[in-house]
C-alpha positions as CSV (number, residue, x, y, z in Angstrom):
1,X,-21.7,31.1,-21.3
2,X,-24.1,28.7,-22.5
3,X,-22.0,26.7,-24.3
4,X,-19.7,26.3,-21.3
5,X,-23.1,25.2,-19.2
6,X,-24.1,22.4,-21.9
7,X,-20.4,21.3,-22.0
8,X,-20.3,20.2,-18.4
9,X,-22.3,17.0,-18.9
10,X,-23.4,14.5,-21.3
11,X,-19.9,13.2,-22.8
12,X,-19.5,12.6,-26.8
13,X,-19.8,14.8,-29.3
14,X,-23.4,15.3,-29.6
15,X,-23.6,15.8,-33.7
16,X,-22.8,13.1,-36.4
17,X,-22.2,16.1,-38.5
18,X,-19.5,17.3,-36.6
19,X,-18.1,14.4,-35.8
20,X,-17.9,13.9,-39.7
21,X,-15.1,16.6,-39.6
22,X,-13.3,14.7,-36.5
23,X,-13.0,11.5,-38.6
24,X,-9.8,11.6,-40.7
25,X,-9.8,11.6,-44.2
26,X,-6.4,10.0,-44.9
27,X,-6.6,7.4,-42.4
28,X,-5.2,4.4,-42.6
29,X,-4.6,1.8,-40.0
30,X,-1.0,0.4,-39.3
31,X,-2.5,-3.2,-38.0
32,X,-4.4,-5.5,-39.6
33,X,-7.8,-6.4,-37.9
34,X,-5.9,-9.7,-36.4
35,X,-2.5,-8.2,-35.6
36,X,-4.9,-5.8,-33.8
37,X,-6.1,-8.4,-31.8
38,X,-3.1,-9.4,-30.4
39,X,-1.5,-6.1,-30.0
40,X,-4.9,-5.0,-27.4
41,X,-3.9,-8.2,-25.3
42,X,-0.3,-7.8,-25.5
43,X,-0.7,-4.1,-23.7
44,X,-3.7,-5.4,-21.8
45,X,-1.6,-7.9,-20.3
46,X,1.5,-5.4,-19.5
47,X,-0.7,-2.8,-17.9
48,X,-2.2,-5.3,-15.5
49,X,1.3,-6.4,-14.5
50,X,2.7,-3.3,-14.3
51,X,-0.1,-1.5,-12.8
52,X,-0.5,-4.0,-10.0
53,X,3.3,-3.8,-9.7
54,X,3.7,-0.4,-9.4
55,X,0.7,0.2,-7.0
56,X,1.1,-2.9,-5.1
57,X,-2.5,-4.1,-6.3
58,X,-3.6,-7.2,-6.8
59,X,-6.6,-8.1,-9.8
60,X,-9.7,-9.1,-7.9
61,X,-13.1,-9.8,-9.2
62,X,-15.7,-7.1,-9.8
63,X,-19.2,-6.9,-10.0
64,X,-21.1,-6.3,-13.8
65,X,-24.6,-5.3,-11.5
66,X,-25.0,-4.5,-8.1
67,X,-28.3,-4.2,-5.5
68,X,-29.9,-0.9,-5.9
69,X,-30.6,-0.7,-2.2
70,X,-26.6,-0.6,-1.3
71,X,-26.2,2.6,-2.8
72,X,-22.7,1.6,-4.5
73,X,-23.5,2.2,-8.4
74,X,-21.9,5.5,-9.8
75,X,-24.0,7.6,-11.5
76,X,-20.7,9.2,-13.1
77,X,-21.8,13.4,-12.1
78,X,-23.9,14.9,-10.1
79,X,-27.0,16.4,-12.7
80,X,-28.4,13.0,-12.9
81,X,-28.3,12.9,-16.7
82,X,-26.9,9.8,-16.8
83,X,-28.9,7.0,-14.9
84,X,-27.9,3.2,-14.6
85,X,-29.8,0.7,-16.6
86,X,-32.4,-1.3,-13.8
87,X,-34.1,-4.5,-13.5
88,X,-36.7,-6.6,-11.5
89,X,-35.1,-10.1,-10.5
90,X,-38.7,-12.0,-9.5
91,X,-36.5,-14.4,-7.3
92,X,-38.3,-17.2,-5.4
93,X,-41.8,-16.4,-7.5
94,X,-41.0,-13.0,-5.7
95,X,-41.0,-13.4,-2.5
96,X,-37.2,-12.6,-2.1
97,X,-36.7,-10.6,-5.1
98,X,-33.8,-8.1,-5.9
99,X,-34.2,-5.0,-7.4
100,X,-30.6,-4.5,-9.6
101,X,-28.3,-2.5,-11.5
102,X,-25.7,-2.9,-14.4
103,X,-22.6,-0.9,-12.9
104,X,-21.7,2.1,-14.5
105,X,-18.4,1.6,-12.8
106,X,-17.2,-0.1,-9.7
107,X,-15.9,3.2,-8.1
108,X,-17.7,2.7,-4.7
109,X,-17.9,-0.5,-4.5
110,X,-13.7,-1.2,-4.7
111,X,-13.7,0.8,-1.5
112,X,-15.9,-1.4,0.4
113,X,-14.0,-4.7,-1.3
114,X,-10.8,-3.6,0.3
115,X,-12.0,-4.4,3.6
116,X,-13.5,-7.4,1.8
117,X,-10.2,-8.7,0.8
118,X,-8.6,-7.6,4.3
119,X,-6.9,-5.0,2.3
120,X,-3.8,-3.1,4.2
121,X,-2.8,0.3,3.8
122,X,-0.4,0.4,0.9
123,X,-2.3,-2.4,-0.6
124,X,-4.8,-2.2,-3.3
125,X,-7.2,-4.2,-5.8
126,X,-7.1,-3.6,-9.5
127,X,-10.3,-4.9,-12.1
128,X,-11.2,-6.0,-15.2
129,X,-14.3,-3.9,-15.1
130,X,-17.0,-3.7,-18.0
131,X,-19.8,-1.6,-18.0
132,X,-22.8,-0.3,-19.8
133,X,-23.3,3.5,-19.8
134,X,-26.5,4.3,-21.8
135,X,-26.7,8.2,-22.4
136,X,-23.7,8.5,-23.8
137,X,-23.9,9.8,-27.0
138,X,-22.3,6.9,-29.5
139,X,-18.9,8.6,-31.5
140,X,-15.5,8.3,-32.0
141,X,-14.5,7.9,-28.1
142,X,-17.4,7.0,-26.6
143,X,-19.8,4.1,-26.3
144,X,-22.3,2.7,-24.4
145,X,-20.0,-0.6,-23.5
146,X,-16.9,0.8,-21.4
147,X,-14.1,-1.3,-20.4
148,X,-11.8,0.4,-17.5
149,X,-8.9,-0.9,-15.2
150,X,-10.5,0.4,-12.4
151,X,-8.5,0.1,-9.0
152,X,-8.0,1.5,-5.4
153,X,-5.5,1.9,-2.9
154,X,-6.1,1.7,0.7
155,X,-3.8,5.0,2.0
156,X,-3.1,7.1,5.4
157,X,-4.7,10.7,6.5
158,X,-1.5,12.1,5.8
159,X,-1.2,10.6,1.9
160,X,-4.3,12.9,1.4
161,X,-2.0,15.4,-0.5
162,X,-1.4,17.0,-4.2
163,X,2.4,15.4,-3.7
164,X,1.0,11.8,-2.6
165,X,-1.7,12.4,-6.2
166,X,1.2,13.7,-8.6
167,X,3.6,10.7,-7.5
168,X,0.6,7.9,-7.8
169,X,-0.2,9.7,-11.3
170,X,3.4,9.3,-12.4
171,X,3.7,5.9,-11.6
172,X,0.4,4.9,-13.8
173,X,2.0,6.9,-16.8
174,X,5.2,5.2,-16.4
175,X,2.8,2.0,-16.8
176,X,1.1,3.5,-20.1
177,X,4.3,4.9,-21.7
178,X,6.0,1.5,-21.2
179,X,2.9,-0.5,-22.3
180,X,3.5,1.9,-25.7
181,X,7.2,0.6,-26.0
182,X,6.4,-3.1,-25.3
183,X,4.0,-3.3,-27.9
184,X,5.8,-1.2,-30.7
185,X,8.9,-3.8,-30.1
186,X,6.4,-6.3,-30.8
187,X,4.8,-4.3,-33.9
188,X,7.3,-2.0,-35.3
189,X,5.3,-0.5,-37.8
190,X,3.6,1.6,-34.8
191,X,6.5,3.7,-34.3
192,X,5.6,6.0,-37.2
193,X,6.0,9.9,-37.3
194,X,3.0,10.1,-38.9
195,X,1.4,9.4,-35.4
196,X,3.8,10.9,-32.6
197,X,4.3,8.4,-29.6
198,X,3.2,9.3,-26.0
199,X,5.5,11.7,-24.6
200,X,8.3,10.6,-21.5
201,X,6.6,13.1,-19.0
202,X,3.1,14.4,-18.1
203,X,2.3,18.2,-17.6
204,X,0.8,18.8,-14.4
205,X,-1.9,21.6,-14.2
206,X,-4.9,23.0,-12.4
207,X,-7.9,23.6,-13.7
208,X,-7.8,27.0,-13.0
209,X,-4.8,27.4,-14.7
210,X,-6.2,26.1,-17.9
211,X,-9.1,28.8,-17.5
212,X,-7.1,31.7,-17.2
213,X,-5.2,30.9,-19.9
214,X,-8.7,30.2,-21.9
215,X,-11.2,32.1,-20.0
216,X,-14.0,32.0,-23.1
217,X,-13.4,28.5,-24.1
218,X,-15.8,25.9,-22.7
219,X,-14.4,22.9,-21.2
220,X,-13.4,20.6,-24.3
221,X,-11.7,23.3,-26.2
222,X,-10.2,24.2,-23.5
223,X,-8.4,20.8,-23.1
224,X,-7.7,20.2,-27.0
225,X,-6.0,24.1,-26.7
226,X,-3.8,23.1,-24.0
227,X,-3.0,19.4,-25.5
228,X,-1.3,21.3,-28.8
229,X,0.7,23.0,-26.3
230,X,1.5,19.9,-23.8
231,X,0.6,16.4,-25.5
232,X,0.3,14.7,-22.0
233,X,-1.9,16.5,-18.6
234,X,-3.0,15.6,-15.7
235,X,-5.7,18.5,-14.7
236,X,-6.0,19.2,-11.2
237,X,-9.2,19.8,-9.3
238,X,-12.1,18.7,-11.5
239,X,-15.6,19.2,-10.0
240,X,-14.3,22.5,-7.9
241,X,-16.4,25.9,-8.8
242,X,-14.0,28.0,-10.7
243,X,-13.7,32.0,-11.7
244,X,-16.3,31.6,-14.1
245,X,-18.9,30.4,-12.1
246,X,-18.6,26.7,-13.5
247,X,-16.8,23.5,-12.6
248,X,-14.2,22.2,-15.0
249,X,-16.4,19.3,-15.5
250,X,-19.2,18.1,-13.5
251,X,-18.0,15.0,-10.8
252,X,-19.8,13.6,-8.1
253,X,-19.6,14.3,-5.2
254,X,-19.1,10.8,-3.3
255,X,-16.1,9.3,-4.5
256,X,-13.4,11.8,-5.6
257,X,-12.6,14.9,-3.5
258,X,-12.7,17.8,-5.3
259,X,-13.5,20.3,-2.6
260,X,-10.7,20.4,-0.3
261,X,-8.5,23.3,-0.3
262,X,-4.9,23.2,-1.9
263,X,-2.1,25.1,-3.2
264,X,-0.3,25.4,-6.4
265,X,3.3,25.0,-6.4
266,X,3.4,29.2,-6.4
267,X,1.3,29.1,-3.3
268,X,-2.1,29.9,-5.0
269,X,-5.4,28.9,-3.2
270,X,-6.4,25.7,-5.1
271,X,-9.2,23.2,-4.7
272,X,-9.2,19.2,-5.1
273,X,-7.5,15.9,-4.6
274,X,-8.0,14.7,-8.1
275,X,-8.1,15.0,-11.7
276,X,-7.8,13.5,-15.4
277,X,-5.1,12.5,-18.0
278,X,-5.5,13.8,-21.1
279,X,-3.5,13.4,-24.1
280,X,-3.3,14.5,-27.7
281,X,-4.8,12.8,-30.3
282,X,-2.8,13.1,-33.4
283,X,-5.5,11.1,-35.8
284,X,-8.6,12.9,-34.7
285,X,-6.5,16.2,-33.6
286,X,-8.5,16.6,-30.3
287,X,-8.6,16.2,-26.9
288,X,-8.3,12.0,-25.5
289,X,-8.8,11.3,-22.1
290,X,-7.1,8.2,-20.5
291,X,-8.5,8.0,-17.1
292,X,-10.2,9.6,-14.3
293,X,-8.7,9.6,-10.6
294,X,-8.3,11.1,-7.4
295,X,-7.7,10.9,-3.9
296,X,-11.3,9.6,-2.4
297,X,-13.7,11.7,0.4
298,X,-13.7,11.1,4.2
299,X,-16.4,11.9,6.3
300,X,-16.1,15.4,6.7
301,X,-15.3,16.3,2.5
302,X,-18.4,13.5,1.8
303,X,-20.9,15.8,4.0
304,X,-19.4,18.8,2.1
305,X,-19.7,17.9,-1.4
306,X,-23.4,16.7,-0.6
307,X,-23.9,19.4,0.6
308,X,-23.0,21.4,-2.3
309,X,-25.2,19.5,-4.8
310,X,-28.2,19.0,-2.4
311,X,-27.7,15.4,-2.5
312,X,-27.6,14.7,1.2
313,X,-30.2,12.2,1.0
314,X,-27.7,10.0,-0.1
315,X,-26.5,9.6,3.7
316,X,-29.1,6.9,3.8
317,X,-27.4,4.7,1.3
318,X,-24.9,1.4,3.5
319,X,-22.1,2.8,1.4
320,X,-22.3,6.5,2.4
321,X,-22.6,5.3,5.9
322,X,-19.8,3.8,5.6
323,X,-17.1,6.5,5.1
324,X,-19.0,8.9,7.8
325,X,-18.9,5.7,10.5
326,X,-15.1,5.1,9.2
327,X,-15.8,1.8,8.5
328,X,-14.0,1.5,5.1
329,X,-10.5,2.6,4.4
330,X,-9.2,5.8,3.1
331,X,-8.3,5.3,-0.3
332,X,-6.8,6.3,-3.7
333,X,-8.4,5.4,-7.1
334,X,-9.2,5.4,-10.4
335,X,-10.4,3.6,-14.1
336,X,-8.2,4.2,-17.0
337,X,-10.1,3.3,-20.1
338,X,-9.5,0.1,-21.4
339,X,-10.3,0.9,-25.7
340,X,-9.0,4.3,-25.0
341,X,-6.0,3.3,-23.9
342,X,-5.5,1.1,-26.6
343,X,-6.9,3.3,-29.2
344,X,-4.6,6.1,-28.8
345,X,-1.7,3.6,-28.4
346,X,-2.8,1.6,-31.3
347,X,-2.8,5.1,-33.2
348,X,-6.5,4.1,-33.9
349,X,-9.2,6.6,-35.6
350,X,-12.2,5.0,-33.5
351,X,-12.9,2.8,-30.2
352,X,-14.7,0.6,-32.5
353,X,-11.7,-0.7,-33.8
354,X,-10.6,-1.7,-30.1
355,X,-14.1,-2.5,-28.8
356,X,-16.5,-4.8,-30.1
357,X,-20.1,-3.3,-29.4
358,X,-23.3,-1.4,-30.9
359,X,-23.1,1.4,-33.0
360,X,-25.7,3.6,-35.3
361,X,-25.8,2.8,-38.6
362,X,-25.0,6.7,-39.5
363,X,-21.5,6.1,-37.6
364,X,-21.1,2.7,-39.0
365,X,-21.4,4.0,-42.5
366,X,-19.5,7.1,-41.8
367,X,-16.2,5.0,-40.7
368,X,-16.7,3.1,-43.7
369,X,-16.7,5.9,-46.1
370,X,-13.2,6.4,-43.9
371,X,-11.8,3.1,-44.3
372,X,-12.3,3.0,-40.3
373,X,-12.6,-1.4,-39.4
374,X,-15.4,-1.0,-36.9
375,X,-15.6,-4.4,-34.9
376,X,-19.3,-6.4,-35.1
């Protein structure tokens, strides 16, 4: 079990020499370094149409760092193994000085721009969001610059469904699948069954189900299992206790909802109003996730999950009070990862192909050895 315990937090790999085996030895990639270039802005700009079309979202402007003292940075799970990078702005030879953060992502802080914007419900705001997360550990997937379409839709008490979740998550693949045709229309040679192509349909399944069916497998292995049997999944209920005494993954526990009760289509007790799409990798042969999302807390599922991970001095924070005063709008929301997105649909071996930002010299001189271009 104590491999399931250390797999909860603390995304990447976590050993160069493992990740050494990840890496493919074949590889080859099917765009130059400049027809690269122009394929990531050519399915950039399709999924920001598309998205925004689909969602009825419009792009907005986000924030790269935010006042510590509103409370609406996202610290990403609830262990507090990954803190925001901080800074002292002197300000007015500091007597009005600001105390700030770099985002980690703008999760809380779309919800209070709705009502910024004079969002409706059934309107929404999509960004262009950059961030710097720094305790990730630095592979194949994961770095410490993140890019994410991040976006949030203002919705009614009754949208706060599974049914309302599974038709907002098919809309968003419908985006990514036809972002894949635009761009192999535009570059052919990325239509190659060497690298299959993102299926038509996702695979929608709990986390619970995903146990069962892999009770001693920790988290990751449990995904890249399932993904050889379904390419595409959205997982169900992520941050939810389950059999075993552990969470599918670590979430926390003031932006998505993943403690209210639900059933599966066969009428089984469920928990959660959100989850994650995964899909196959077929150059690394693991486990790819494309975004996070879910169905946001109220009031009563905000006390609950703070509850839960003794975080309830939080309530202090404007943003927290907020949702309990019902001052900011039930929403929807999510980030779907900009270089992952592109990397899988790219049929890329590493995010620094997509992604130009630091790496370790070990990593840089491991993708070299495997003809891997990693941007500088």
């Amino acid at each position: 079990m104590a491999d399931k315990k250390a797999d909860l937090a603390g995304p990447g790999i976590g050993d160069y020499n493992e990740l050494e085996k990840i890496l493919p030895k074949d590889y080859t990639s099917l765009l130059t370094p400049k027809e690269t270039q122009k394929a990531i802005f050519a399915v950039k700009n399709y999924i920001e149409e598309h998205l925004c079309k689909e969602l009825n979202l419009m792009m907005v402007a986000v924030p790269l760092i935010v006042d510590v003292e509103s409370g609406v940075n996202d610290y990403l799970d609830r262990d507090g193994s990954r803190t925001p990078i901080q800074f002292h702005i002197s300000n007015d030879y500091n007597k009005n000085p600001i105390d700030a953060q770099v985002v980690q992502a703008a999760t809380k802080w779309k919800r209070v721009a709705l009502t910024q914007f004079g969002m409706k419900v059934g309107e929404g705001l999509c960004t262009d969001m950059r961030a710097v997360r720094k305790d990730y550990f630095l592979d194949h997937d994961h770095s410490a610059y993140v890019d994410q379409w991040d976006w949030e839709l203002a919705i009614t008490e009754k949208q706060r469904n599974l049914d309302f979740l599974t038709e907002v998550v098919e809309k968003i693949w419908k985006v990514l699948k036809g972002a894949e045709t635009h761009v192999q229309q535009l570059f052919p040679q990325l239509k190659t069954d060497k690298y299959p192509s993102l299926p038509e349909k996702l695979t929608f399944l709990h986390a619970e189900d995903i146990l069962e069916r892999y009770p001693d497998l920790p988290r990751k292995q449990r995904e890249t299992a399932i993904l050889q049997d379904y390419p595409a999944v959205f997982i169900y209920g992520v941050g939810w206790t389950l059999k075993d005494g552990y969470p599918h993954e670590l979430r926390a526990p003031d932006y998505d909802d993943w403690v209210t009760e639900t059933k599966s289509k066969d009428g089984r007790p469920m928990h959660g109003l959100n989850g994650d799409i995964l899909v196959w990798n077929p150059i690394t042969r693991r486990r790819h996730e494309l975004t996070s999302m879910g169905i946001r807390v109220n009031a009563q599922t905000l006390r609950k999950q703070l509850e839960i991970t003794g975080q309830l001095d939080f309530l202090k924070f404007p943003y927290h009070q907020a949702i309990m005063n019902n001052e900011v709008p039930l929403t929807v929301g999510g980030g779907i990862g900009q270089s992952r997105t592109y990397m899988i649909i790219l049929k890329k071996a590493h995010l620094g192909e997509v992604s130009v930002t630091v790496w370790p010299k070990v990593l840089k001189e491991m993708c070299r050895r495997k003809s891997i271009h990693v941007l500088e």
